[in-house]
C-alpha positions in Angstrom: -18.6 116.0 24.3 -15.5 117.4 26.8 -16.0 114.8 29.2 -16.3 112.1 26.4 -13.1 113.6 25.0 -11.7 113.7 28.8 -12.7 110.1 29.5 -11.1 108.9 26.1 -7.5 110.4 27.1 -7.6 108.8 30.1 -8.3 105.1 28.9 -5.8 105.9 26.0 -3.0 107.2 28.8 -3.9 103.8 30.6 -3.9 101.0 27.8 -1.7 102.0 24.7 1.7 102.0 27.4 0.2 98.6 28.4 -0.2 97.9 25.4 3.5 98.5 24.1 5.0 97.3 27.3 2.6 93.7 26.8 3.8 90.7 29.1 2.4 90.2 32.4 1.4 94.1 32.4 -0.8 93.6 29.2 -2.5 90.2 30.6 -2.9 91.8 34.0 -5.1 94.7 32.1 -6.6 92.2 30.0 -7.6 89.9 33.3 -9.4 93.0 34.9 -11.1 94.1 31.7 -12.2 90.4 31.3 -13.8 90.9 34.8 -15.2 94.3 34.4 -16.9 93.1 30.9 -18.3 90.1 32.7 -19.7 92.0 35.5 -21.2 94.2 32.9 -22.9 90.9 31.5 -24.3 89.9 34.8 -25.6 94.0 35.5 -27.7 93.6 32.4 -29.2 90.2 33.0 -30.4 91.1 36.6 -33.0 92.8 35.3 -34.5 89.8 33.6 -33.1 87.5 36.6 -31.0 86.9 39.7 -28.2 84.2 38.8 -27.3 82.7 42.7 -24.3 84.6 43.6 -21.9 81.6 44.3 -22.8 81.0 40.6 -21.5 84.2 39.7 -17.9 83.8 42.1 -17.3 80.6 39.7 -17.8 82.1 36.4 -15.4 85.4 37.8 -12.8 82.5 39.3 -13.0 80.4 35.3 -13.2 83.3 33.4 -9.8 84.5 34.9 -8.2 81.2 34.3 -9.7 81.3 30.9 -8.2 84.8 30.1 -4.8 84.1 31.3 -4.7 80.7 29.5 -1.2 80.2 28.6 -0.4 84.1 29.0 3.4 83.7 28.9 4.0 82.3 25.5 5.0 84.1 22.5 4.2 81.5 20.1 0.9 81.8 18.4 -0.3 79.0 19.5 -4.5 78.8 19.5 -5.1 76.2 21.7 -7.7 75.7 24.6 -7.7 74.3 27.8 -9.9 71.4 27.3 -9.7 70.3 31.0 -10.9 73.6 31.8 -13.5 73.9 29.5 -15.1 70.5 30.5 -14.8 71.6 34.5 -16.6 75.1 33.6 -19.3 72.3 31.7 -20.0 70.6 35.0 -19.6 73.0 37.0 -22.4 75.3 35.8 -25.0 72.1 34.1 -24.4 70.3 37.4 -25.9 72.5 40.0 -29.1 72.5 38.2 -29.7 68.8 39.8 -28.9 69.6 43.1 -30.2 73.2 43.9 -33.5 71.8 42.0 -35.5 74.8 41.9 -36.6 76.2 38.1 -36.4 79.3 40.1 -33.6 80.0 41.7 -31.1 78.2 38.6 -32.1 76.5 35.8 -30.9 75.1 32.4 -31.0 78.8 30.7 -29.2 80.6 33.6 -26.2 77.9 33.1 -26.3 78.2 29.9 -26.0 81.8 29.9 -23.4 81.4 32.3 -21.0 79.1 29.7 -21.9 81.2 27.1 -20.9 84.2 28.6 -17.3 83.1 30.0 -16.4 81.3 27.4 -17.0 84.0 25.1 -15.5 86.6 27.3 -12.6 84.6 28.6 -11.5 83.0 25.2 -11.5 86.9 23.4 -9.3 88.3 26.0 -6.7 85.4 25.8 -6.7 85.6 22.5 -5.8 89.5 22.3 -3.1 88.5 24.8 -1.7 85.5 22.5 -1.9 87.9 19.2 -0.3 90.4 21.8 2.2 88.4 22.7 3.3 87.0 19.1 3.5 90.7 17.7 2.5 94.2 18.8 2.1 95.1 15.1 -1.3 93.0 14.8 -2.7 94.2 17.6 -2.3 97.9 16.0 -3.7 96.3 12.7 -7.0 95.2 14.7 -7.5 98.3 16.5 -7.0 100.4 13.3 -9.8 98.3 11.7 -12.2 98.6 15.0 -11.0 102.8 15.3 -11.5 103.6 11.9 -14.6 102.0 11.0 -16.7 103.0 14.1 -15.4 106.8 13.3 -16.4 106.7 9.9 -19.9 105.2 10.2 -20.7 107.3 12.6 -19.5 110.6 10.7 -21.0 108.9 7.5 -24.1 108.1 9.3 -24.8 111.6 10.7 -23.6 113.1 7.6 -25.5 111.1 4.5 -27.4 108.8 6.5 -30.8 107.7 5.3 -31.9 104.1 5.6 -32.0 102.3 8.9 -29.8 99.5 9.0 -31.7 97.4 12.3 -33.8 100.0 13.6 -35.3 97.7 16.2 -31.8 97.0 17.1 -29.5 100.4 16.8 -32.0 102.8 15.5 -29.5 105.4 14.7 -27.2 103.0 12.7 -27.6 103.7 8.8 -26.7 102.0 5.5 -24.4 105.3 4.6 -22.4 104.9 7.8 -22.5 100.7 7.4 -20.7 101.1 3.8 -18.8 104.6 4.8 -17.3 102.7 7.7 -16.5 99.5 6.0 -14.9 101.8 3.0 -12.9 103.6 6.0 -11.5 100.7 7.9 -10.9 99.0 4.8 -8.4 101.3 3.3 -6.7 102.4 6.1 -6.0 99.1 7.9 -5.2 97.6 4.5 -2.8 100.5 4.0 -1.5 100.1 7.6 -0.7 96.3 6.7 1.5 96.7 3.9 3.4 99.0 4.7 4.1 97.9 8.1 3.5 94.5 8.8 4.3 92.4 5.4 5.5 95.1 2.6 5.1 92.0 0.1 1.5 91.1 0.9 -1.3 90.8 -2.0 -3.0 94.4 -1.9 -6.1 92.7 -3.3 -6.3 89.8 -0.9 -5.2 91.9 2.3 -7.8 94.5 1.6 -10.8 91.9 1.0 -9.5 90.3 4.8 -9.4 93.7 6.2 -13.1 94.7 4.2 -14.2 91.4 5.9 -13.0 92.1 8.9 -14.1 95.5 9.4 -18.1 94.1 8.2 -17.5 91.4 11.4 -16.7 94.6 13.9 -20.0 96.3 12.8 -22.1 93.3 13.1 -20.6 92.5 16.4 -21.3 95.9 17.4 -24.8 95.3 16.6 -24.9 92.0 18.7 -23.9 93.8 21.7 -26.3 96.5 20.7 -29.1 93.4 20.6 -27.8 92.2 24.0 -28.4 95.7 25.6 -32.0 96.2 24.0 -32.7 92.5 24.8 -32.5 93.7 28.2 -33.4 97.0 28.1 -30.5 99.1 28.5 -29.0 101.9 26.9 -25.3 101.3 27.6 -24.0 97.9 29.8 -22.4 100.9 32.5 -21.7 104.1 33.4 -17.8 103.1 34.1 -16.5 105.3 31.4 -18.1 108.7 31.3 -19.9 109.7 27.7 -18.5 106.2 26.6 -20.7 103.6 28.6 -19.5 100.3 29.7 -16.2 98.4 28.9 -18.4 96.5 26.2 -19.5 99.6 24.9 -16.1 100.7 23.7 -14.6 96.8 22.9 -17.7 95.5 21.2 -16.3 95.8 17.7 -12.7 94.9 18.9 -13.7 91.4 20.4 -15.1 90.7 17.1 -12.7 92.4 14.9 -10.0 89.6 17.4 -12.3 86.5 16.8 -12.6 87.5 12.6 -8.8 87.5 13.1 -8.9 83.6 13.5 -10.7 83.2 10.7 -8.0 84.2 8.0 -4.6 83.4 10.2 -3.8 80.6 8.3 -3.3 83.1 5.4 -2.0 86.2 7.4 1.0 84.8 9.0 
């Protein structure tokens, strides 16, 4: 528990002055953690199967570009790169025809391989963009991720009595799924009108926030499907008593693409 405690200072020390100071400082961070998660993405699938290592270079080159899409603009403006997206498309489908060996790369590895910086790229820009348009909704998504993962664990250890995917996260319970939920709910809607819009529907704001805070558990449960998949307990040993980079963002990358979802209403 102290170096857990130890280790959790330290990230904090490192990313909330980021955080504040945002810019080219904040999408710097973001670019490495991007990297880092990535390579945590490729750790667990070597244990199923080697993806050629030029393959790898090109998916650490486009998910950079990907992440730092745009990284200037204050504007909340959700756009992507099309042109980028289509080269990453050819560039991981087309090697399959000329390295021509099921073996060594095949239709499933570059599939993984779009999957994987797509998804990894396009969550980090987007914390960047809601970065860049407003501090305050960045704190509003971390409060949602924070809060809920405290309180189903606490709940969950506490009351906890039915499994909630036991083949999945055996130690994840029903009792900590609602306590959590209840948690996040209250406090990120709380957060939100009192800070962010003062006028907002309390009712509508705290079925967005409920919603969200249900889309950061279930992500947490993908990653936790991802790692059993594959047979490992945590994605790395990076942050001591915390795991991987995914480990501790799971929830957050989720929490950030449920965001998208209900912009339209937010801002």
């Amino acid at each position: 528990m102290k170096i857990r405690i130890i280790s959790a200072a330290i990230m904090l020390l490192i990313f909330i002055p980021l955080l504040i100071l945002g810019g080219v400082p904040f999408a710097l961070l973001m670019l490495l953690i991007s990297l880092i998660a990535l390579h945590e993405i490729f750790k667990v699938r070597r244990k199923e199967k080697e993806i050629p290592f030029i393959m790898e270079l090109l998916s650490y080159v486009l998910v950079g570009f990907l992440t730092l899409n745009n990284y200037k603009s204050h504007a909340l403006i959700l756009e992507i790169d099309y042109q980028l997206v289509a080269f990453m498309i050819f560039a991981f489908l087309f090697p399959i025809v000329f390295i021509n060996d099921n073996k060594k790369y095949n239709v499933d590895d570059s599939l993984f391989l779009v999957g994987a910086t797509l998804f990894i790229g396009f969550s980090m820009n987007l914390l960047i963009t809601i970065r860049n348009f407003s501090l305050l909704y960045v704190i509003y998504i971390f409060i949602i991720s924070c809060i809920t993962d405290t309180f189903a664990l606490i709940t969950g250890r506490c009351i906890g009595r039915h499994k909630l995917a036991p083949k999945i996260s055996p130690k994840k319970t029903w009792e900590g799924f609602y306590g959590g939920a209840l948690a996040g709910t209250i406090c990120g809607a709380v957060y939100y009108v009192t800070v962010i819009n003062t006028n907002y529907n309390v009712i509508l704001i705290g079925f967005i926030t409920l919603c969200l805070s249900i889309i950061g558990q279930l992500g947490d449960l993908v990653f936790s499907a991802i790692k059993r998949h594959y047979g490992e307990k945590d994605f790395s040993n990076l942050i001591p008593g915390h795991g991987g980079i995914l480990d501790r963002l799971d929830s957050v990358i989720f929490v950030v693409l449920g965001l998208l979802l209900f912009l339209v209403v937010l801002i």
